[in-house]
Each structure stands twice: as C-alpha cells, then as structure tokens.
C-alpha positions as CSV (number, residue, x, y, z in Angstrom):
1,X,92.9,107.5,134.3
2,X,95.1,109.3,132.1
3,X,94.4,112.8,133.3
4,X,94.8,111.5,137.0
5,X,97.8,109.7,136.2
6,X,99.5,112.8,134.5
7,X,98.6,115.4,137.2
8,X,99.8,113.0,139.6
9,X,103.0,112.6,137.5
10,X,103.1,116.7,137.0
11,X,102.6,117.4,140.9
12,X,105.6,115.2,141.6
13,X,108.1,116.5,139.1
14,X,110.3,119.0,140.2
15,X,109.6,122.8,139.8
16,X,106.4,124.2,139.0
17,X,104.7,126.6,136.1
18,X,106.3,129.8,137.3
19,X,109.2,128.9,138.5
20,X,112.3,130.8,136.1
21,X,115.5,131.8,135.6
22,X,114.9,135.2,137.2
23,X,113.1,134.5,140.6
24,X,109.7,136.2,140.5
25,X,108.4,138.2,143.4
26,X,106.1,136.5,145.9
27,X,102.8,138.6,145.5
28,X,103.2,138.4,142.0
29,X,103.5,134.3,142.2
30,X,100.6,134.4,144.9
31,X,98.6,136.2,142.7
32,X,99.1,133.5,139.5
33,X,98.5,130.8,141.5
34,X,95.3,132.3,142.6
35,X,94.2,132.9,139.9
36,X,94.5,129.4,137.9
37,X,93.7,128.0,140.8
38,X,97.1,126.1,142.0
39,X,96.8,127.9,145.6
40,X,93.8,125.1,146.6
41,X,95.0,121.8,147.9
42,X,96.1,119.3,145.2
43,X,92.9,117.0,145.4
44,X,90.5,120.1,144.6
45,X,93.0,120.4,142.1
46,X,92.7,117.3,140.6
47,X,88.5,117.2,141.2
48,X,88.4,120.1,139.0
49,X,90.7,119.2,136.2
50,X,88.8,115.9,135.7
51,X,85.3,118.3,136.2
52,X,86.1,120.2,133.6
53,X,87.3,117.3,131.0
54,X,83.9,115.9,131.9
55,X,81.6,118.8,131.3
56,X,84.1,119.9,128.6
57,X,85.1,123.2,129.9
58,X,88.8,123.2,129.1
59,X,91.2,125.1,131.3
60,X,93.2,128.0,129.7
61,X,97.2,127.5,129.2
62,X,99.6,128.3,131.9
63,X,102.2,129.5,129.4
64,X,100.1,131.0,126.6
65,X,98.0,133.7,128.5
66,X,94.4,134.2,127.0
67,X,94.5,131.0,125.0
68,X,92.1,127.8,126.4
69,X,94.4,124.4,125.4
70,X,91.0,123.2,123.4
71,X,92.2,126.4,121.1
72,X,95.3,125.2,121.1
73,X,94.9,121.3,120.3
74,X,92.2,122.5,117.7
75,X,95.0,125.1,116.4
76,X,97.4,122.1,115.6
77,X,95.6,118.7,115.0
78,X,94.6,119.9,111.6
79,X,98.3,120.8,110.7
80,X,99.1,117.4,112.2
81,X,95.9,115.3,110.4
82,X,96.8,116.6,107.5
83,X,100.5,115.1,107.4
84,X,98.9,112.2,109.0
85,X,97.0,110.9,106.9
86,X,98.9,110.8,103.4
87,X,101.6,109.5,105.8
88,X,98.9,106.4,107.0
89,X,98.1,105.7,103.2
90,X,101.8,105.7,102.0
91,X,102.5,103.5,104.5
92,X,100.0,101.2,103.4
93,X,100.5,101.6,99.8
94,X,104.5,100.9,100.5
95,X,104.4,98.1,103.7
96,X,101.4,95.7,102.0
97,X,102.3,95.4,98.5
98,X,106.5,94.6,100.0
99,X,105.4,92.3,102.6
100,X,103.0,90.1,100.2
101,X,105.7,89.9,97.6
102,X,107.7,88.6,100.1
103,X,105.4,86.1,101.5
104,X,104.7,84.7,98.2
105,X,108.2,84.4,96.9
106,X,109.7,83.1,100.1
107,X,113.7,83.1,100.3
108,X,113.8,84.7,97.1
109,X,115.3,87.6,96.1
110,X,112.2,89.8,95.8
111,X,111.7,88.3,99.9
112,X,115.2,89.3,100.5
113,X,115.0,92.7,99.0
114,X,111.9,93.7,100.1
115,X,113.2,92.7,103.8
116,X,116.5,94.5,103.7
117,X,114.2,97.3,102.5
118,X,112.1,97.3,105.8
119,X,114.9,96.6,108.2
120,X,116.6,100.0,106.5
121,X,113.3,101.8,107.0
122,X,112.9,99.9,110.8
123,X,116.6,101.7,111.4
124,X,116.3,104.9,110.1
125,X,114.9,107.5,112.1
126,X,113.2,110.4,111.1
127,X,115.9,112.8,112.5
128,X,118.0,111.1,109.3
129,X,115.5,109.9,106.9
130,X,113.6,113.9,107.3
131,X,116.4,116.1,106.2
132,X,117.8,113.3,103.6
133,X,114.3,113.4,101.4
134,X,114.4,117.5,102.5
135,X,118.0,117.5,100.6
136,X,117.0,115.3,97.5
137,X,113.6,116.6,96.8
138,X,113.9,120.4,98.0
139,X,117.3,121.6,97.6
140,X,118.5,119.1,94.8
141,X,115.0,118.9,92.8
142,X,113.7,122.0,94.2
143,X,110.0,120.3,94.3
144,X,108.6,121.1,97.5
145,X,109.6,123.7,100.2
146,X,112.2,122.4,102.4
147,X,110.4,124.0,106.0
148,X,107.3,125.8,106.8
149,X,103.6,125.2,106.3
150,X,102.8,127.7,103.3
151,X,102.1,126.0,100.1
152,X,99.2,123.3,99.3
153,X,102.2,121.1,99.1
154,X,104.3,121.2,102.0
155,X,102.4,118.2,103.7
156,X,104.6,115.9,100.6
157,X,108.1,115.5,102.5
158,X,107.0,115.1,106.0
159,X,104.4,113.1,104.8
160,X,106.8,110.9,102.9
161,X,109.0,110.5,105.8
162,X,106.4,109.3,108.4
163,X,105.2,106.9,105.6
164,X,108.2,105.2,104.8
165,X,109.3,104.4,108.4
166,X,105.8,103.2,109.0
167,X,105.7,100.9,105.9
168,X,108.8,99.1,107.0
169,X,106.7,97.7,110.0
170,X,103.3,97.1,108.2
171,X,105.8,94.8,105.0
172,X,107.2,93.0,108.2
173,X,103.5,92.3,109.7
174,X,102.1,91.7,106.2
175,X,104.7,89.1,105.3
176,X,104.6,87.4,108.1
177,X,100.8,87.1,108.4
178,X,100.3,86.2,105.0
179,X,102.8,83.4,105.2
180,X,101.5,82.2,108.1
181,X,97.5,82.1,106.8
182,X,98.9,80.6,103.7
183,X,100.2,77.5,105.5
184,X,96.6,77.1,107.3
185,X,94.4,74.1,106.5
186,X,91.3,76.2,105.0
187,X,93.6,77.7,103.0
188,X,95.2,74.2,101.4
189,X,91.0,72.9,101.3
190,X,90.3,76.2,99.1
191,X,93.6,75.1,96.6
192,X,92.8,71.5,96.5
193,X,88.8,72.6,95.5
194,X,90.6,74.3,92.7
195,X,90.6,77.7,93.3
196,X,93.1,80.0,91.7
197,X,96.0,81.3,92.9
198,X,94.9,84.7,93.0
199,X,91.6,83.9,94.5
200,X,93.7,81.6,97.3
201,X,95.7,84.7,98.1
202,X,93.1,87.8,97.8
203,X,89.7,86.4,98.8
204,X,90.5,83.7,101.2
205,X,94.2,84.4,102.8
206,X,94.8,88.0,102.7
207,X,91.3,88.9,104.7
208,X,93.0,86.5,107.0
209,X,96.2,88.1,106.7
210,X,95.7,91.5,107.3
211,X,94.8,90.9,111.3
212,X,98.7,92.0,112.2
213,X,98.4,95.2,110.5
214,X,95.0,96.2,111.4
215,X,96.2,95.8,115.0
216,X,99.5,97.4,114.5
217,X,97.4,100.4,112.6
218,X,95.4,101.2,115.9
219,X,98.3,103.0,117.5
220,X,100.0,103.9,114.6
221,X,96.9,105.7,113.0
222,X,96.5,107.9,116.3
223,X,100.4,108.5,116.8
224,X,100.5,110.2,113.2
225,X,97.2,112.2,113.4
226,X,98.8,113.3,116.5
227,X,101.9,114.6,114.7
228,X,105.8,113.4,115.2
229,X,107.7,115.8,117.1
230,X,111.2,115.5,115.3
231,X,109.3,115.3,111.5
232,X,107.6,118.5,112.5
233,X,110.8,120.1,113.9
234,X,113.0,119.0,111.2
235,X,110.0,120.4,108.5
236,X,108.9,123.2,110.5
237,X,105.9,122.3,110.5
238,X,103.3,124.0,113.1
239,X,101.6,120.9,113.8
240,X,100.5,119.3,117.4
241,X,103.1,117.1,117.5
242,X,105.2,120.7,119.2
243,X,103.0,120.7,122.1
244,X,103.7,117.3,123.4
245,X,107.3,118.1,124.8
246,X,107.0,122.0,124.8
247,X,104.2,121.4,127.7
248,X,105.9,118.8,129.7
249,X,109.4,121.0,129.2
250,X,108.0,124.3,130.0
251,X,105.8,123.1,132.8
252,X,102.5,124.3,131.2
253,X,100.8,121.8,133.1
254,X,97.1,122.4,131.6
255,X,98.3,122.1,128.3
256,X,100.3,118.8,128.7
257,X,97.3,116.5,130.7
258,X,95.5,118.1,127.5
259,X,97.6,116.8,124.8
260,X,98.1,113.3,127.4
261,X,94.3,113.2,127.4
262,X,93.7,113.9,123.5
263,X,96.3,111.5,122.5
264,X,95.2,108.6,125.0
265,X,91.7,109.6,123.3
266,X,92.6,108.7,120.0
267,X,94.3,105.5,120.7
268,X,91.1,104.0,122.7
269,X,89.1,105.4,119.4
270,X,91.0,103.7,116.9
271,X,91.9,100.7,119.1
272,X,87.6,100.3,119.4
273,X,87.9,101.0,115.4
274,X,90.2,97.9,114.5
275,X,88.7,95.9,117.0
276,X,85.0,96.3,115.2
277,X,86.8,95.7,111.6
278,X,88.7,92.7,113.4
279,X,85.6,91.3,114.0
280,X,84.1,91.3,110.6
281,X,86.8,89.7,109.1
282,X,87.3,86.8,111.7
283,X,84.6,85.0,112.0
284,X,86.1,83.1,115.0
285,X,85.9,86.7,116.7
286,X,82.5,87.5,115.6
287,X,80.4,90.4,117.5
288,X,78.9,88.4,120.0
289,X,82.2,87.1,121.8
C-alpha cells in the first residue's frame, strides 16, 4: 500500500526525474526514460516497482547513477541506527525516571519541575536544541566534534539531542499512566494486603503503567533508527535521515518509494513488537484475543 500510494503520489506531482534548469535534448531524455523504464505506461510502471519489492530486486537510483537504493538505505541506516539507539535509551533513561517522580509526588514541586522540564523539551526543536548542546559541549568544552561522522564519538551530541526531545514525551506518558494505575482498585487491594510502597509502585503499578510509552515507543523507535533530517543536517551527520527529502526534492523517484517503503517497514515491525510485549504485561489483552 505504501509503495502504490507513493508512486501514485510521485506520478501526480509536478515535473519529473530529468526535468532541470538547463532543458535537456529530447533523444537524450528518450534515451533515460528507456532505459529505467519510465517510457512504458504508468500501470507497468507501478506492476514492476511492486515486482521487484516482492522478489527483492531493488531498482537502481535515478539521481545516483550505478548505485541500487538497497546500497543506498544500507549505506545510511547504520549511520542513522547508531544515533538511534543511544538516542531511544536516553530517552528512556531521562522521560521514565521524570514522569514517575512526578506521579508519585503529585502537585509538588518535583511534579512541577519535572513538568516544566518536558513542556521545554515538547517546545524545543531540534533545529535549536542541536546547535545549543553543539555550542556548549563542542566549542565551549571542546568534548565532542561539533559536525561530521569521524570519531567513535560523534554519535554523543546528536544522540543527546534526539533523546532529550523524546524524553519530554515518554515523562508526560509515564506520569500520567502511572497516576492513573495508581488510583485503580487492584492497586488499593495490593496496599490494603500490606504490600510496600515500593512493591505497590514497581511490581504491581508500573507493569501497568508503562502501556502509554510502550505504545508511544512503536513509532518513535522506527522514526529515530530512521534518522532526523534537521539533527543530521545540523551534525552533519551522513545518516538516512538525508535521503528522505533529498529524494522527494530531487525527484529521484526510486529512491524516495524506497525510503517511504523502509520506513513504513519499520513502523509495522515495531508496532507488531509493542503489541506482543503489550500483551504479556496485560493480562486483559492476553495472546489469544
């Protein structure tokens, strides 16, 4: 559905893959279109581009001659993955430990720090948030590189700034969740049986809890392995995220129902992912629903 929805999309937008500044000479544009195949009608088109996502035989990049956009997506995720993922468990390590402070010490000050905190983090984008933590820990500090992908360490700052956007929404989700299992009857049976506070919280409310975020993560998870565009730009970092726009923009139309198609292939995979671990830890769920 995705790769039919975004040829469908492509063949409608204006221009086309060869189309420039400087008006290129008909054989020559004939001869292109034969050969990638954009001479036949749009259906064959179409038949062929799903085909070959089926059978996994990639088509090659219109802008990037000799290149197949499987190289290219396998050029970049790793770039991306590896940003990705510190960025995922910062975000964690950040949004859960705020939001359950906050949910246990409700209208509070720690509840009202920790939400001015995420708000801050909700309203900050990473076109401000990137070359503020680029300025404090690169050119101030002189830690990290400021751009570039060359050192074992330049994953740190975009990393950083991915995770602490991210971990203002997982301390919202977490605080509300756990404030809301806390005020659940099982959870007011467990106290009155005389279980500890700390047992109330982490072995009977926070399993509980955690539902919010596990759905949120779904999405989240597959838009950070996939790489941000503007943390990437901002970091120079050669990551996937690049190829998202640069396609769509440049009219490489191969390369952008690839990176639509790899993208929408994550999200299903880590949507399937939460759903599973949603259903071991609900038992009103359970596996045979």
């Amino acid at each position: 559905a995705v790769i039919v929805i975004t040829f469908l999309l492509l063949k409608l937008s204006p221009g086309g893959p060869f189309n420039k500044e400087r008006e290129m000479q008909p054989h020559v544009r004939e001869m292109l279109e034969a050969y990638y195949g954009l001479d036949q009608p749009w259906y064959v088109q179409l038949w062929r581009q799903v085909k070959g996502y089926a059978t996994f035989h990639f088509p090659p990049s219109l802008k990037m001659p000799g290149r197949g956009v499987d190289e290219i997506i396998a050029q970049g995720f790793p770039v991306s993955a590896a940003i990705g993922l510190p960025a995922l468990l910062i975000a964690l390590g950040i949004g859960v430990p705020l939001g359950a402070i906050a949910a246990l010490k409700p209208r509070s000050i720690e509840d009202r720090t920790s939400m001015v905190l995420a708000t801050l983090g909700l309203c900050m984008p990473s076109l401000v948030l990137g070359p503020l933590i680029a300025m404090i820990f690169g050119m101030k500090l002189r830690w990290f590189n400021v751009s570039g992908w060359y050192d074992s360490t330049d994953w740190v700052l975009p990393a950083m700034t991915l995770g602490i956007i991210y971990s203002a929404y997982i301390a919202r989700l977490t605080r509300g969740g756990l404030r809301e299992t806390l005020a659940q009857e099982f959870i007011r049976t467990a106290r009155a049986k005389g279980a500890s506070e700390g047992a109330v919280v982490f072995v009977h409310a926070f399993k509980m809890a955690c539902l919010p975020v596990l759905n949120f993560l779904g999405p989240a998870a597959a838009g950070l392995l996939t790489g941000s565009l503007v943390t990437e730009t901002v970091f120079q970092i050669p990551g996937l995220g690049q190829h998202f726009v640069s396609a769509a923009v440049n009219r490489d139309d191969n390369l952008a129902m690839a990176t639509a198609a790899f993208y929408a292939a994550l999200i299903v995979g880590f949507n399937l992912l939460v759903d599973i671990i949603q259903a071991a830890l609900n038992p009103k769920i359970g596996f045979k629903g």
